[in-house]
FIKOLZA-1660 file (N, C-alpha, C; in steps of 0.1 Angstrom, whole numbers, plus 5000, padded with zeros to 4 digits):
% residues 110
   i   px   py   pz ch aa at
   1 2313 4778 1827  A  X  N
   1 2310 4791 1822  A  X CA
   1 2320 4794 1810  A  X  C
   2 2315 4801 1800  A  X  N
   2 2315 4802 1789  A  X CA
   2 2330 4816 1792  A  X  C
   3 2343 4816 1785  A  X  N
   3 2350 4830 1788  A  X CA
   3 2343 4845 1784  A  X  C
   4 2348 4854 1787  A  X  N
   4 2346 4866 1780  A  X CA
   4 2333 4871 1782  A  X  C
   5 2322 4870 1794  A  X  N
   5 2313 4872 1798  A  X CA
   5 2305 4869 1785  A  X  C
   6 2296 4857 1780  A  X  N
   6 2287 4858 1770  A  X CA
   6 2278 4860 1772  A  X  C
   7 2267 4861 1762  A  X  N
   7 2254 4865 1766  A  X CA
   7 2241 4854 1771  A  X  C
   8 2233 4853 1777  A  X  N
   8 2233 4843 1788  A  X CA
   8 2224 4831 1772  A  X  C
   9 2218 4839 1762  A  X  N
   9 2216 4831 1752  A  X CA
   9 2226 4822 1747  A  X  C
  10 2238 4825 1747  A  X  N
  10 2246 4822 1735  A  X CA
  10 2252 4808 1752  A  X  C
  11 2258 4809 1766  A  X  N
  11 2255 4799 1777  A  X CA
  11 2252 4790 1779  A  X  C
  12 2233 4789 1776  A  X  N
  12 2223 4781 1772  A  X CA
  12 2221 4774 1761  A  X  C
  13 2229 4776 1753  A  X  N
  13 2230 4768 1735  A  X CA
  13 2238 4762 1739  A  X  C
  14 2253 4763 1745  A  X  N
  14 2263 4755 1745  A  X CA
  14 2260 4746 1755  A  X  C
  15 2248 4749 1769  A  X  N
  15 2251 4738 1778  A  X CA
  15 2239 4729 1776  A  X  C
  16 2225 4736 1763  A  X  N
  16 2218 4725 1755  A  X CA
  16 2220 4715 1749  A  X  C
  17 2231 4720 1738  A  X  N
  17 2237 4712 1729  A  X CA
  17 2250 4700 1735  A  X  C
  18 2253 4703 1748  A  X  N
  18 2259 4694 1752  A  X CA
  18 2256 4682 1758  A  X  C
  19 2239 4687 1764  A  X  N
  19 2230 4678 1772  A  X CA
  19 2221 4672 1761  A  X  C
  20 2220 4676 1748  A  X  N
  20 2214 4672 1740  A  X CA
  20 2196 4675 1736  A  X  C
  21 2199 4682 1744  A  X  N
  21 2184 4685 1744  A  X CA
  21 2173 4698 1734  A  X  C
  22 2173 4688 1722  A  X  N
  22 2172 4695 1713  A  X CA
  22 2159 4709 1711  A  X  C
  23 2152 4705 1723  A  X  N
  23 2138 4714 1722  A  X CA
  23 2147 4728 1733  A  X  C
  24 2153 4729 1738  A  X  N
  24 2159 4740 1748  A  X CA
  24 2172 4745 1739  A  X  C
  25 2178 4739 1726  A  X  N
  25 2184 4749 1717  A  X CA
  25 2178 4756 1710  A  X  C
  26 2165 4748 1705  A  X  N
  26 2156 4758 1702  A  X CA
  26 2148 4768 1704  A  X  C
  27 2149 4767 1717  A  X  N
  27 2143 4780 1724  A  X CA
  27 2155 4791 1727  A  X  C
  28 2165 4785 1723  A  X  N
  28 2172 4799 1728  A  X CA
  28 2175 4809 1714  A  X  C
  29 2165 4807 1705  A  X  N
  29 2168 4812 1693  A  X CA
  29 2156 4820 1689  A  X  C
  30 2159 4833 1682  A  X  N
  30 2144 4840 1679  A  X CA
  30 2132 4833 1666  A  X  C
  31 2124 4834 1667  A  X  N
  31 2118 4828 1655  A  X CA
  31 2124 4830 1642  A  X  C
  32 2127 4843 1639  A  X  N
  32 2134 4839 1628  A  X CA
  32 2147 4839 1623  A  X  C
  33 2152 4831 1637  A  X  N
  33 2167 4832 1634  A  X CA
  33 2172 4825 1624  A  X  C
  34 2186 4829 1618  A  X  N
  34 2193 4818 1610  A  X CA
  34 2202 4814 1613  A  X  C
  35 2208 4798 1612  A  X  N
  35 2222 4791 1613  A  X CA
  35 2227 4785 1602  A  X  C
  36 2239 4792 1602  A  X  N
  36 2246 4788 1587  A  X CA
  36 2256 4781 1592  A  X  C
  37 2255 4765 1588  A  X  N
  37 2271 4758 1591  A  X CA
  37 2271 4749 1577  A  X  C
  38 2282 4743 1574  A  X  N
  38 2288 4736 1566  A  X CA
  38 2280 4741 1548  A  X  C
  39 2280 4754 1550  A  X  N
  39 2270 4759 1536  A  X CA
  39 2259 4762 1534  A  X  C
  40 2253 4756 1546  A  X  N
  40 2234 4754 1544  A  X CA
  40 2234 4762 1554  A  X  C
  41 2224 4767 1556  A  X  N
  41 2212 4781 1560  A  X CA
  41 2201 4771 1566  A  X  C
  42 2199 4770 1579  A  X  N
  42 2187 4767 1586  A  X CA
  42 2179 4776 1591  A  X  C
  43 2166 4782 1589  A  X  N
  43 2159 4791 1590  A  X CA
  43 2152 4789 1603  A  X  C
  44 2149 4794 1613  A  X  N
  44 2133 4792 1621  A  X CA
  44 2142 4779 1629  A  X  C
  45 2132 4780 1642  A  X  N
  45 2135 4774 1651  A  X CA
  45 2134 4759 1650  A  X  C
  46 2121 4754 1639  A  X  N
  46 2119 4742 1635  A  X CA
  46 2131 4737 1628  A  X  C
  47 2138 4741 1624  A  X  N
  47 2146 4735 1612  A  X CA
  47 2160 4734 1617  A  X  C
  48 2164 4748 1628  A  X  N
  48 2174 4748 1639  A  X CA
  48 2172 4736 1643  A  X  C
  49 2164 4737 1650  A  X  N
  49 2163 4719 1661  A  X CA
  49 2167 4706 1648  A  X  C
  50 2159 4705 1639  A  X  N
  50 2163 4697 1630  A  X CA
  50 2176 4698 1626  A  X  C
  51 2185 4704 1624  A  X  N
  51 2196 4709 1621  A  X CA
  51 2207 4701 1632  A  X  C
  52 2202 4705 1642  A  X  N
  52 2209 4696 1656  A  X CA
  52 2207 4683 1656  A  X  C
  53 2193 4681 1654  A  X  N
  53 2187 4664 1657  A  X CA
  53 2199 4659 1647  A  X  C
  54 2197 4658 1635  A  X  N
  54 2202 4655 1621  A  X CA
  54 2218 4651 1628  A  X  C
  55 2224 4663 1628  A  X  N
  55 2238 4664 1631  A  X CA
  55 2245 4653 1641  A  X  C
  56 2232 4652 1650  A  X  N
  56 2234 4642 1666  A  X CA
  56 2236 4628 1657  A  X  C
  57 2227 4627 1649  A  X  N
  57 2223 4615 1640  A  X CA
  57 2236 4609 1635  A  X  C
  58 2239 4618 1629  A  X  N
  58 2252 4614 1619  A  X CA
  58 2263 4611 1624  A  X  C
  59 2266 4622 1636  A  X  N
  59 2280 4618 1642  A  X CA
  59 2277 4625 1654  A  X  C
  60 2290 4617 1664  A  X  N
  60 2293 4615 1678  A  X CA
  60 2301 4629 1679  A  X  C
  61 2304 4634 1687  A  X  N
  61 2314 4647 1688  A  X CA
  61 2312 4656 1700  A  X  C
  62 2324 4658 1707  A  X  N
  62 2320 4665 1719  A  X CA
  62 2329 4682 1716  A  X  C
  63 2322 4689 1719  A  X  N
  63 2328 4703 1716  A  X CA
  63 2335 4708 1730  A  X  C
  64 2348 4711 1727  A  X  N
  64 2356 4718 1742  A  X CA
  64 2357 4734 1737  A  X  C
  65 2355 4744 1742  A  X  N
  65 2351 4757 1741  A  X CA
  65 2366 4764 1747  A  X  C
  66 2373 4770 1736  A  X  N
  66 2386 4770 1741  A  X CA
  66 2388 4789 1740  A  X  C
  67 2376 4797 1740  A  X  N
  67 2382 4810 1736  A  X CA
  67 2364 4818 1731  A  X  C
  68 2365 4826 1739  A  X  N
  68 2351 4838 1737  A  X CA
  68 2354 4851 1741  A  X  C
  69 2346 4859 1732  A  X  N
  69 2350 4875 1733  A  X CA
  69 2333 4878 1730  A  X  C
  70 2330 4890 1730  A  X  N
  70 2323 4897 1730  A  X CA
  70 2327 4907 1712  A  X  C
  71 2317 4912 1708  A  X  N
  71 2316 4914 1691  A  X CA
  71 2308 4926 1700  A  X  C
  72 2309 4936 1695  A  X  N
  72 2301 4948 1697  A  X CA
  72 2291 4947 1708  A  X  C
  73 2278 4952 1705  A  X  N
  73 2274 4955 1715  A  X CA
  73 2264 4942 1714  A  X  C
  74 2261 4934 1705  A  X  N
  74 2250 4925 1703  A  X CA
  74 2255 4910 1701  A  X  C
  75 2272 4907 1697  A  X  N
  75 2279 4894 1696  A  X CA
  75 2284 4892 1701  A  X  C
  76 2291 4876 1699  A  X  N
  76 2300 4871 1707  A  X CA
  76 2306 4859 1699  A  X  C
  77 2319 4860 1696  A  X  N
  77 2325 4849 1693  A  X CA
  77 2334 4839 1698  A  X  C
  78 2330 4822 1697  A  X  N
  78 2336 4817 1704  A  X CA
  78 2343 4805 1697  A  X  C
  79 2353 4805 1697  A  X  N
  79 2365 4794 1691  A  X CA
  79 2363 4779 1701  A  X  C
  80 2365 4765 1694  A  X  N
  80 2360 4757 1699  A  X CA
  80 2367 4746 1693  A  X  C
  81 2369 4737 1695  A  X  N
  81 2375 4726 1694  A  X CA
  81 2364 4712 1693  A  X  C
  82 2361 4708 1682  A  X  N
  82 2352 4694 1680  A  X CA
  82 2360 4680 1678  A  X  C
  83 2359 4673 1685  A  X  N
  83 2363 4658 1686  A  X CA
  83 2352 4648 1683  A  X  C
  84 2354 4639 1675  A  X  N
  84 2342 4632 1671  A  X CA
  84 2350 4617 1664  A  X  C
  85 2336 4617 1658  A  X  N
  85 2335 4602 1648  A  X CA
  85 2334 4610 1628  A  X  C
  86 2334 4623 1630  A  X  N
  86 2328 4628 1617  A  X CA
  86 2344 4622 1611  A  X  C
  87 2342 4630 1597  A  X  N
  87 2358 4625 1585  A  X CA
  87 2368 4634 1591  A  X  C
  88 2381 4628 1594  A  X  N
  88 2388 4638 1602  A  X CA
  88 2389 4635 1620  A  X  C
  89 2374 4634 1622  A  X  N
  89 2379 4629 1633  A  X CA
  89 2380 4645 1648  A  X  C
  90 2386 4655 1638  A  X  N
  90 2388 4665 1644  A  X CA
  90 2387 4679 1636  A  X  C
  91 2380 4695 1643  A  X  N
  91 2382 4702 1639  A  X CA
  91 2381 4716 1646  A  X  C
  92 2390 4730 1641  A  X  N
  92 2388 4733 1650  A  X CA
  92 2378 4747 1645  A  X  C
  93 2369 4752 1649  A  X  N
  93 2353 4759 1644  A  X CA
  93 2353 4775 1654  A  X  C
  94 2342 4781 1647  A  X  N
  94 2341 4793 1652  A  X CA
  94 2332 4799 1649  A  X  C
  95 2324 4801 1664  A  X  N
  95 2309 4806 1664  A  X CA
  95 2307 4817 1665  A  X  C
  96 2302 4826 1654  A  X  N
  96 2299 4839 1657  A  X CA
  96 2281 4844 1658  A  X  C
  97 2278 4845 1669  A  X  N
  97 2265 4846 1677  A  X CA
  97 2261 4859 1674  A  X  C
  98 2250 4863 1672  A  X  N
  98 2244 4876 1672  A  X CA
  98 2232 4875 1680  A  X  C
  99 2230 4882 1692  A  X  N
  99 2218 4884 1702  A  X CA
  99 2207 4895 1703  A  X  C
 100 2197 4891 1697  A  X  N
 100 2186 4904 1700  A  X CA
 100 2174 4897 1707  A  X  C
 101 2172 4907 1717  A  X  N
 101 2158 4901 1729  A  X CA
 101 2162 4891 1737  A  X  C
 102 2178 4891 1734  A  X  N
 102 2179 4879 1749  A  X CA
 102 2180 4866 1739  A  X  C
 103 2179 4865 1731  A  X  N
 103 2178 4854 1721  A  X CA
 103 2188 4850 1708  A  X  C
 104 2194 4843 1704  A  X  N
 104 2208 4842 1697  A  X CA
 104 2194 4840 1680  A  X  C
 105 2196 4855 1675  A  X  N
 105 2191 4859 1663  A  X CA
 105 2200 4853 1648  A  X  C
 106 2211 4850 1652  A  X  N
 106 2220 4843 1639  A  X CA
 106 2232 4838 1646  A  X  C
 107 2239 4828 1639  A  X  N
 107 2248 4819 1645  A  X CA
 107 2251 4818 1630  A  X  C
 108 2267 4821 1628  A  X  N
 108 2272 4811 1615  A  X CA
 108 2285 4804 1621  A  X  C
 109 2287 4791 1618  A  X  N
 109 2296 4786 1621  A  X CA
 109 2308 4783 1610  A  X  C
 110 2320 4787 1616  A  X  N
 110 2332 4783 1603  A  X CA
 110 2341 4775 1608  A  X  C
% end
């Protein structure tokens, strides 16, 4: 379980993307959500999942979730620790979630 009571969307992405299962990250996102990581803007749920597939593709990396709070009445940010094969090896990231309908409506990662 995720700290800082999250919202049961933002739960579901983290224990997707750990199990890899790229069609159930997708679904936890509204149709026209957006995810912004490393610069790029992935629109729509199609391109979300691709966005993951891709990422899986490239590199190995397991995420430890070290810190979540609550953002107003609709977010949640969660600090996180990635261990991998990417350049570096290691980094440490931070997810800020936005939830409307039960559904994680934007996600930018830094």
């Amino acid at each position: 379980m995720l700290p800082g009571r999250p919202p049961h969307a933002v739960q579901r992405f983290v224990d997707a993307a750990a199990s890899r299962d790229f069609g159930a990250i997708a679904e936890c996102f509204t149709d026209d959500a957006t995810v912004t990581d490393e610069e790029q803007t992935h629109r729509g749920k199609a391109e979300i999942r691709k966005w993951q597939e891709d990422g899986r593709k490239r590199w190995e990396y397991t995420l430890t979730v070290k810190d979540g709070r609550a953002r107003g009445a609709d977010g949640y940010v969660m600090q996180g620790h990635l261990t991998g094969n990417f350049p570096g090896g290691e980094a440490d990231v931070e997810y800020d979630f936005t939830v409307r309908d039960g559904l994680i409506s934007r996600l930018a990662i830094s």
